[in-house]
C-alpha positions, -999 to +999 in steps of 0.1 A: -146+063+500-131+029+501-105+020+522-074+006+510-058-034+516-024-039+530-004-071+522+033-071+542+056-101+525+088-107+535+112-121+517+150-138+527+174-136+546+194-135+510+230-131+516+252-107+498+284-091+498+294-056+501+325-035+496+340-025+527+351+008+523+383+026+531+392+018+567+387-022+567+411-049+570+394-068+541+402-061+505+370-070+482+340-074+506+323-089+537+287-111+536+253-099+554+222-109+553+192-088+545+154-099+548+130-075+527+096-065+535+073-051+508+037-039+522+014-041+490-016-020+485-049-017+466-083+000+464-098-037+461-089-068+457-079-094+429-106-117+413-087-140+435-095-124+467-061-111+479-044-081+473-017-093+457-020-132+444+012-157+446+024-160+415+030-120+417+044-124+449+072-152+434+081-128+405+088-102+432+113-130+446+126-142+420+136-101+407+151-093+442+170-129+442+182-126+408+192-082+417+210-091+446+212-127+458+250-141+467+263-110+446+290-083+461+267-053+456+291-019+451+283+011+436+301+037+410+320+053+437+332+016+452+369+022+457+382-010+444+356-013+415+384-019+386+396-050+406+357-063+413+348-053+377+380-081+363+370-108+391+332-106+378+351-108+343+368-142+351+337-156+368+353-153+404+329-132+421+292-118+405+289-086+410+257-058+411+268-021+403+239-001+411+226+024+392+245+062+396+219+076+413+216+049+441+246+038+464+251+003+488+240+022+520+206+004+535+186+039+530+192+045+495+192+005+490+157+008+504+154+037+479+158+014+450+139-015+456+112+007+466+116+023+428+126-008+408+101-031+426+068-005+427+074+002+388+072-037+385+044-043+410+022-015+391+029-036+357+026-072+367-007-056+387-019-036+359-023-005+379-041-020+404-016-021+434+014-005+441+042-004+475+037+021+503+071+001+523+101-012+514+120-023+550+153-040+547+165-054+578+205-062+576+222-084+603+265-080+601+283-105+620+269-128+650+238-106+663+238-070+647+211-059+635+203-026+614+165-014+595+158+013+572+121+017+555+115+039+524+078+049+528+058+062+499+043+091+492+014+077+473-024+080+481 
């Protein structure tokens, strides 16, 4: 039985902006700054010798850069969406609305990078490696700090 390779690659910090909910002193949004670990896995490794080789690893970025990077990320149930919806219109703001079933909380944002990116990983790999971790690490304000992983069922 062979034992399976790990690869951990963090990406940011990217900044982005989220709504701030119902009990805030700001209207549209606040900035944070997440940095993203994905641990790859494989059964065996590239023709390169790695589990996952670098120009896989930079379409990763680039995806997660261009998903969430200086965006004010909000979801269908954001309570100011209408107003976000007409500054994104004019070009004021860019904004991300996830997907229904997913929400701006770190667990299910964890949640969806895990799904988006493994579904990409799997393709760009051609079966050959997948995600068992998605961490996002989130620092609000001067110093705190707050992680949430998505593990995956698979293997």
């Amino acid at each position: 039985m062979s034992h399976p390779y790990y690869l951990p690659k963090k990406y940011g910090p990217i900044s982005i902006g989220l709504s701030p909910g119902k009990h805030s002193d700001t209207i549209f949004g606040y900035g944070i700054g997440r940095t993203i670990t994905v641990v790859y896995s494989c059964d065996s490794l590239g023709t390169d010798g790695s589990v996952l080789d670098e120009e896989k690893q930079q379409t990763i970025k680039t995806w997660i850069v261009d998903e969430w990077e200086d965006k004010i990320v909000v979801d269908d149930m954001t309570s100011e969406l209408d107003s976000l919806k007409t500054l994104n219109e004019l070009g004021v703001i860019e904004l991300m609305i996830m997907p229904s079933e997913y929400n701006c909380n770190l667990k299910s944002s964890c949640k969806y990078l895990y799904d988006k990116l493994n579904t990409l990983v799997q393709l760009i790999s051609r079966g050959r490696c997948w995600i068992v971790e998605v961490e996002i690490l989130e620092q609000r304000e001067s110093f705190g700090f707050k992680t949430e992983r998505y593990f995956s069922a698979h293997k």
